[in-house]
matplotlib code that plots the C-alpha trace (Angstrom):
import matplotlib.pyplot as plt

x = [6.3, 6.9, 3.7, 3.7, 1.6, 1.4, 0.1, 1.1, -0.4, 0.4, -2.3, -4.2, -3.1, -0.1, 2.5, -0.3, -1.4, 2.3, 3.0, -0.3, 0.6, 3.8, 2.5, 0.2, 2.9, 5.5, 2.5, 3.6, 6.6, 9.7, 8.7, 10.7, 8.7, 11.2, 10.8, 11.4, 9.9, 12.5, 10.8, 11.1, 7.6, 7.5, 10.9, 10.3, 7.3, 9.2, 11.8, 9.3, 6.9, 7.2, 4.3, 5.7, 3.9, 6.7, 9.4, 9.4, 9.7, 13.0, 13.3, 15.0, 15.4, 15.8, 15.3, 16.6, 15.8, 18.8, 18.6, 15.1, 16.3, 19.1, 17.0, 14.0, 17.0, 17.9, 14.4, 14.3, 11.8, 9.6, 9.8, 7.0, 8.5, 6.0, 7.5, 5.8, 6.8, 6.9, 4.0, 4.7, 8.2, 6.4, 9.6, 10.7, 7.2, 6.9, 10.5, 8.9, 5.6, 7.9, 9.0, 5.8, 4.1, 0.8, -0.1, -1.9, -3.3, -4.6, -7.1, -9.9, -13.5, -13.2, -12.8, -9.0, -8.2, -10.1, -7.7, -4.5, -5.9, -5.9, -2.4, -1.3, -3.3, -1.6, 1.9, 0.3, 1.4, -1.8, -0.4, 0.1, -2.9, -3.8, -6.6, -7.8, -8.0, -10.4, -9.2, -11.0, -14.3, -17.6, -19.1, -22.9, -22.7, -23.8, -20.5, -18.7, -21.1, -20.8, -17.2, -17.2, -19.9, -17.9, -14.5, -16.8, -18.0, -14.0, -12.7, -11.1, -11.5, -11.8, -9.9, -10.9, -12.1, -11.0, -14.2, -13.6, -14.0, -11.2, -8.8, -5.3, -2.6, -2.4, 1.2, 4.0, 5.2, 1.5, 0.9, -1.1, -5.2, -6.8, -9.6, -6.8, -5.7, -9.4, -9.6, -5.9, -6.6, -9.2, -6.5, -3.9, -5.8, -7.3, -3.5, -2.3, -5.3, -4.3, -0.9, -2.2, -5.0]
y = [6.1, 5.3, 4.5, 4.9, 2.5, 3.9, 3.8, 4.5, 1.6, -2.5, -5.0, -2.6, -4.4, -2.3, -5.2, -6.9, -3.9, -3.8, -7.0, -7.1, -4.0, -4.6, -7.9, -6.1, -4.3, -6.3, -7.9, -4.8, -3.2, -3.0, -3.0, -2.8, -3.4, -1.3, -2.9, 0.1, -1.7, -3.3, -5.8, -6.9, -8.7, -8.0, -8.9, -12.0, -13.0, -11.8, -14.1, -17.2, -17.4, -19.2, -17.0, -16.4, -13.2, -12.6, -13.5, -10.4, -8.4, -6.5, -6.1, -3.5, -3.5, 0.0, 0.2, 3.6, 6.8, 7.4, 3.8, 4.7, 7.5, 6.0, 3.2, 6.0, 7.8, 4.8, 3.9, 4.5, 7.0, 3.5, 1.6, 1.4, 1.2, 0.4, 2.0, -0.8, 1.6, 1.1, 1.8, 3.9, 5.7, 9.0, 10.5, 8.0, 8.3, 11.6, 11.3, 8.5, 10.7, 13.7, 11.1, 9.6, 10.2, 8.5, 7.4, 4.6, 4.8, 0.7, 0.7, -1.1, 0.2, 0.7, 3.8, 5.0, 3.9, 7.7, 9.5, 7.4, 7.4, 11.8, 11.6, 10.4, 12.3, 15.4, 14.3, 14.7, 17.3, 18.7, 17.7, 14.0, 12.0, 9.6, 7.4, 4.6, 1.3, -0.5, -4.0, -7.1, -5.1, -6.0, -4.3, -5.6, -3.6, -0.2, 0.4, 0.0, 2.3, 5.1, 5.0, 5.2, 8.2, 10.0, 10.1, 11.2, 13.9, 14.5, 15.1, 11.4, 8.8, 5.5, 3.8, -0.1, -2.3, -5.8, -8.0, -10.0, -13.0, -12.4, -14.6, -12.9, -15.3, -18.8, -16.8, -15.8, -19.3, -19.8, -18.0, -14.8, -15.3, -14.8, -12.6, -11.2, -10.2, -8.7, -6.8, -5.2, -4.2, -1.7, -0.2, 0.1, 1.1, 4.1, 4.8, 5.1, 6.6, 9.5, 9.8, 10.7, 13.7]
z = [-10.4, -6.8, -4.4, -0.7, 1.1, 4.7, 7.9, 11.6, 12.8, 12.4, 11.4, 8.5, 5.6, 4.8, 3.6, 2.5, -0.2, -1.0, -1.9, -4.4, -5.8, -6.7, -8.5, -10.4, -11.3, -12.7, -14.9, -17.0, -16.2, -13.9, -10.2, -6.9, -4.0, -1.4, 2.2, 4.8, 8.0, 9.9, 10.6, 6.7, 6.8, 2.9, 1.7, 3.9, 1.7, -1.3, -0.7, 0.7, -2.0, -5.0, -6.7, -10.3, -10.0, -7.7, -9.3, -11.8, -8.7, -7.6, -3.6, -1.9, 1.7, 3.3, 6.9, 7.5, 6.0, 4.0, 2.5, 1.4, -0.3, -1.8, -2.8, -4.4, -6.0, -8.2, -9.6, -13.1, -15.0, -16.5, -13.4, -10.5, -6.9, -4.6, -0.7, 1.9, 5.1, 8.9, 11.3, 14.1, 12.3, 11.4, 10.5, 7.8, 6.7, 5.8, 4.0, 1.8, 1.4, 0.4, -2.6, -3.3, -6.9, -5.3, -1.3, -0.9, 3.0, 4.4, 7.2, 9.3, 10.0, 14.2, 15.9, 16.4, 12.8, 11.6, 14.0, 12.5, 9.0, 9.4, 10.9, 7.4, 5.6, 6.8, 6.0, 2.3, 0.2, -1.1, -4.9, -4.3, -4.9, -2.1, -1.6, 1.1, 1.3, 3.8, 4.6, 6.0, 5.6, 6.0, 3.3, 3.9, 8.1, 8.9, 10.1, 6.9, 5.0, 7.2, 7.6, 3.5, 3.6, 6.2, 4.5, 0.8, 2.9, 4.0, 1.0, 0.8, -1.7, -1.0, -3.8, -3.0, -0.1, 0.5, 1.7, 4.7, 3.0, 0.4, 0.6, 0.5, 1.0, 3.0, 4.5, 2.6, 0.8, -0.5, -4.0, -4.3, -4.4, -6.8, -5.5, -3.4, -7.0, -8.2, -4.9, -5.2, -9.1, -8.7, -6.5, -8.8, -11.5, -9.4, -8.3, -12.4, -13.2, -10.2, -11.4, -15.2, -13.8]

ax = plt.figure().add_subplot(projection="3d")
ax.plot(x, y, z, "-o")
ax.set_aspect("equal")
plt.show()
């Protein structure tokens, strides 16, 4: 199963999702969490933290497309690869999205992130289930409830929100949180349960 986390922007949550969901993961089968951002923010926590949940996870850095697709290529039939890609690189993006079994899209309630958010969405195959994740939310604001309304009424599923006041990580070397943890498995179990419809 390989799950695309993307975006085309920085600062949604995108390495963050990545790194959760590939410790959900391993809790139950092999995972590779396959960093394709150059700037390597997830194999740089990978390789920081001393999280055990982490240490069952393989790490793959491919930067460049045909590294990505060498690296998806080689993923076996029970494994789980989660794909933590680059904002801003639409082109590698789509090539991991052409791969993906399941696209897992991070974002922020504020005005461009809709426009951003849509930009993905139609790198999507229509087949390929996808689903949002709003990050640093304030779920008890106006704002947060109509953003969620508006993308039921598009069509698009929100598949989990992480509260503002989660705590996700202290930085790389600190272990996962454990809300961080409760907020990321709701994800993951809407992403297998997408992958079985």
């Amino acid at each position: 199963m390989i799950i695309v986390v993307s975006a085309l922007k920085g600062g949604v949550g995108k390495t963050t999702t990545s790194v959760y969901l590939a410790a959900l993961a391993a809790a139950r089968r092999p995972a590779t969490l396959v960093d394709a951002d150059p700037q390597a923010s997830a194999a740089d926590w990978l390789e920081s933290s001393e999280d055990e949940s982490l240490e069952r996870v393989t790490l793959v850095e491919a930067p460049t497309d045909r590294m990505l697709l060498k690296a998806l290529d080689r993923i076996e039939a029970e494994e789980v690869a989660i794909v933590d890609t680059p904002p801003g690189n639409e082109r590698l993006l789509a090539k991991a999205i052409e791969r993906a079994d399941v696209v897992i899209v991070p974002t922020r309630i504020g005005g461009v992130e809709t426009a951003r958010v849509e930009a993905v969405l139609d790198l999507v195959p229509r087949k390929t289930p996808v689903g949002l994740v709003i990050s640093s939310a304030r779920t008890y604001t106006r704002d947060y409830q109509d953003v969620v309304a508006a993308w039921g009424e598009a069509n698009v599923e929100v598949w989990g929100t992480v509260p503002e006041r989660v705590t996700i990580a202290a930085g790389p070397e600190a272990a996962l949180a454990p809300d961080g943890i409760d907020a990321y498995r709701t994800v993951w179990r809407r992403a297998l349960r997408a992958t079985r419809e």
